[in-house]
Structures are given as structure tokens and as C-alpha cells.
C-alpha positions in Angstrom: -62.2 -58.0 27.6 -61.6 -54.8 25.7 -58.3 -54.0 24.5 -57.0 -51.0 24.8 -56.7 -48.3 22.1 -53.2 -46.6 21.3 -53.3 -42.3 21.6 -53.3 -42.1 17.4 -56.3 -44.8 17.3 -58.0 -42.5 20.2 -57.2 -39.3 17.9 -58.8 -41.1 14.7 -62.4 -42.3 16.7 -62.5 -38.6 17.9 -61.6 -37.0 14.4 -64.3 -39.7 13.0 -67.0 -38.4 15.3 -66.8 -35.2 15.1 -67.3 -35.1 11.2 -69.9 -37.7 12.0 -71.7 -34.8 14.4 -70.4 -32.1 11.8 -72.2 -33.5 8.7 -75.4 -34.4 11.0 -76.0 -31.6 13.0 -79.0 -31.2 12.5 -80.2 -35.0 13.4 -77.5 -34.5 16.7 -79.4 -31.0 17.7 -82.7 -33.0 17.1 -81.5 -36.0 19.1 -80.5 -33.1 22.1 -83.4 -31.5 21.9 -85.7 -34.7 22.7 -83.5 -35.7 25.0 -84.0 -32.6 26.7 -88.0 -32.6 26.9 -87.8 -36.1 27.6 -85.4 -35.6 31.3 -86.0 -31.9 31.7 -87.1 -32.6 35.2 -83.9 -34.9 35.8 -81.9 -32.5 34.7 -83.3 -29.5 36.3 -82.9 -31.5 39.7 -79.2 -32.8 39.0 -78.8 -29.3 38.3 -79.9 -27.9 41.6 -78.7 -30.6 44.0 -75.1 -29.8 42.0 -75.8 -26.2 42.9 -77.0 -26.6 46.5 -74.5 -29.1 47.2 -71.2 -26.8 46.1 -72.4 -22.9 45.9 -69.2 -22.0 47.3 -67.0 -23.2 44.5 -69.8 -21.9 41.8 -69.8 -18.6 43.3 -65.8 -18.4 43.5 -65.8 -19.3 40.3 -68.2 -16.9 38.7 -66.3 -14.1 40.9 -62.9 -15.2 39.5 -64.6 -15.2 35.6 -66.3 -11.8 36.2 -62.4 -10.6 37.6 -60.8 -12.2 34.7 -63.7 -10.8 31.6 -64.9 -7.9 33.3 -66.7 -6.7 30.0 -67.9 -10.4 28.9 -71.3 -9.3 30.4 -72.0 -6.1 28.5 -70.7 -8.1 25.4 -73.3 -10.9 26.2 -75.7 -7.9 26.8 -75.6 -6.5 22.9 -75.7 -9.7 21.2 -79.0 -10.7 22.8 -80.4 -7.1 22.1 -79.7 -7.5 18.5 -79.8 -11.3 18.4 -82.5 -12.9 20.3 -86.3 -12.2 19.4 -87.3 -13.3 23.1 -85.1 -10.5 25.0 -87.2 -7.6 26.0 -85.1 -5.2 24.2 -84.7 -6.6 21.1 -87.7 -4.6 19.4 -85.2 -1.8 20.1 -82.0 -3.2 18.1 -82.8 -6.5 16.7 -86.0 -5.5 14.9 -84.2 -2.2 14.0 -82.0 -4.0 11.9 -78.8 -3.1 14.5 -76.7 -5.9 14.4 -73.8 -6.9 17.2 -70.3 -7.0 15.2 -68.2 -6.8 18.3 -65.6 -10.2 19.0 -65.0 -10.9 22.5 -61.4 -9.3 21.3 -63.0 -6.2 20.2 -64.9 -5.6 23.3 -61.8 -6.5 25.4 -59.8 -3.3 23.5 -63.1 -1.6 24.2 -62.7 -2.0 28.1 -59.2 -1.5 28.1 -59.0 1.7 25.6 -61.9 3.6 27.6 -60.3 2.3 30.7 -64.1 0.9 31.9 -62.3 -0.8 35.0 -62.6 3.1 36.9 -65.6 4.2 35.5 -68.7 3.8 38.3 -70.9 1.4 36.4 -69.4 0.7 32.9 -71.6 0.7 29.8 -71.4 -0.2 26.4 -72.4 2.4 24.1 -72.7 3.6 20.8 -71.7 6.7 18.9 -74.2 6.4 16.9 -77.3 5.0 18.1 -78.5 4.3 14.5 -75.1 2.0 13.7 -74.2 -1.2 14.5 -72.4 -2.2 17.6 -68.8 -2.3 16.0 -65.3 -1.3 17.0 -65.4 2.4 15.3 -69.0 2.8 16.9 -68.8 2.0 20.2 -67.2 3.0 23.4 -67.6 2.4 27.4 -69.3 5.3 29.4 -70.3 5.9 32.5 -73.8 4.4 33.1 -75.0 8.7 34.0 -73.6 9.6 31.0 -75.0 7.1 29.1 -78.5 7.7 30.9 -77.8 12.1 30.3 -77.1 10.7 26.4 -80.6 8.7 25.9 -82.1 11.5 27.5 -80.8 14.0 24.9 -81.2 12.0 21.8 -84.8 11.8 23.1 -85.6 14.9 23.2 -83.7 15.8 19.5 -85.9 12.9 18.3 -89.1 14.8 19.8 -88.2 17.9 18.3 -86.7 16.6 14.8 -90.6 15.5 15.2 -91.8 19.0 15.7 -89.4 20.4 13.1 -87.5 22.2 15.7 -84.0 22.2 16.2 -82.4 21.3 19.1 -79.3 23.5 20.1 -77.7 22.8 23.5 -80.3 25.3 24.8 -79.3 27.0 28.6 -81.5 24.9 30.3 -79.8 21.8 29.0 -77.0 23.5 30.2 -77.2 23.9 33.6 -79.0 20.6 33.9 -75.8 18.9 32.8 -73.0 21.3 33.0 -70.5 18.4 32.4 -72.2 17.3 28.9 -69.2 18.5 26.5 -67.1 15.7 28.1 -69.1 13.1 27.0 -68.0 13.5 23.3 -65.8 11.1 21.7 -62.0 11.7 21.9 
């Protein structure tokens, strides 16, 4: 029979192994990763049978998260732009040298300074497109604005092309006569 282990003899076996996984990470990473080619099909089936058997309780509880971290997704969102070679967009950021600087505290100021909760589809953006995504360079906008921005930059990048200059021209104008809003404040 086992004998029991007092709470500070507990404390020391868990202080123990996680220097023991700290200082050999890599061999513990390795260890997961064969692991996880080795059962990949067990796990992809406890995985759905989890899923199937409680969606309910999974779906509450991703409502409840998206309630409670309303701008965790767009936050995800930039760091695999800039981050991760695989994600579609990352040729655009990533490979641009446009790094994600933003803490999840950041980007909660973010959402609560630009008030994003009353805004139709809230999206991250940046001031400067050029910059990174950090606190001074970004802000939440409408997604339409955000669209009517993109738009605009692309045509100034056409005509810095063409050595013209692009001057909020009439046309521009009356296609969005609510552009001057979108500056920062």
C-alpha cells in the first residue's frame, strides 16, 4: 500500500517536475509530438464522441467565452496573420515584416476605448497599415469602414504607382460622403 503524501511533499514533486519539463522541453515536446502521430486517430475519435456526446455544454460554453472576451477573436486573428506561415494571409503581414505587439490587455483597452461592443461588425485595424499591430497603431472600426479604408489605400498605392497624387477627388466624395469620420480622434 502506498502512503499518502502530505500537501508540502505534493508541492515539492510538482515544483520538481515542472523544472524537470522546463529544462527538457524539448525531449517533452518530442515525446508529445510522437505520441500524437502514434494515437491521432484515438484522439480524433475521443475528441468527437466528447463533442457529440455534450454539444450543449461546449456550445454554452464558447457563447459565455465569446460574451466574456468579445475581442479575443480579432486578437487571435492578428497574431496568426503576422505569426503563422500556414495562414492564408500571412504573405500579407507576416512576410511583410508586420509583427503582432498587442497583449490580450492591450486589445481589451482597444475594445473598450473604441467602444467595439456598438459597432456592427468590429474590426481591428491599423492606422498605419505599414506599422505593427501595437497599442498607438491600432484601433476597432466598423467592418465598412474598414472595407471603404482598404479600398482607398488601394487606389493611393495605384496612383503613388503612376506618380499621381491622390486628393480626396469629388468622386471619392460622393461615393463615401461619411469618409472624414473615419479619421483617428
Amino acid at each position: 500500500m502506498r502512503k499518502q503524501l502530505t500537501e508540502e511533499q505534493k508541492e515539492k514533486v510538482r515544483k520538481r517536475a515542472i523544472e524537470w519539463n522546463n529544462s527538457h522541453k524539448e525531449r517533452v515536446e518530442q515525446n508529445a509530438r510522437l505520441y500524437r502521430s502514434r494515437h491521432q486517430e484515438e484522439i480524433n475519435k475521443r475528441l468527437r464522441e466528447y463533442v457529440k456526446a455534450s454539444p450543449e455544454p461546449n456550445k454554452r460554453r464558447q457563447e459565455e467565452w465569446n460574451l466574456k472576451y468579445p475581442w479575443y477573436k480579432s486578437w487571435v486573428a492578428a497574431r496568426q496573420r503576422c505569426n503563422n506561415v500556414k495562414c492564408q494571409a500571412y504573405n500579407y503581414y507576416g512576410d511583410r515584416g508586420i509583427k503582432c505587439l498587442l497583449s490580450k490587455a492591450d486589445i481589451s483597452f482597444l475594445w473598450i476605448r473604441d467602444n467595439a461592443k456598438d459597432l456592427d461588425v468590429p474590426n481591428l485595424d491599423r492606422l498605419d497599415s505599414d506599422k505593427d499591430y501595437n497599442l498607438d497603431n491600432c484601433r476597432f472600426i466598423s467592418k465598412s469602414d474598414n472595407s471603404k479604408k482598404a479600398y482607398i489605400e488601394k487606389i493611393n498605392r495605384k496612383n503613388s504607382r503612376n506618380d499621381l497624387v491622390f486628393n480626396n477627388s469629388k468622386k471619392m466624395n460622393e461615393l463615401y460622403p461619411n469618409l472624414h469620420t473615419m479619421s483617428a480622434e
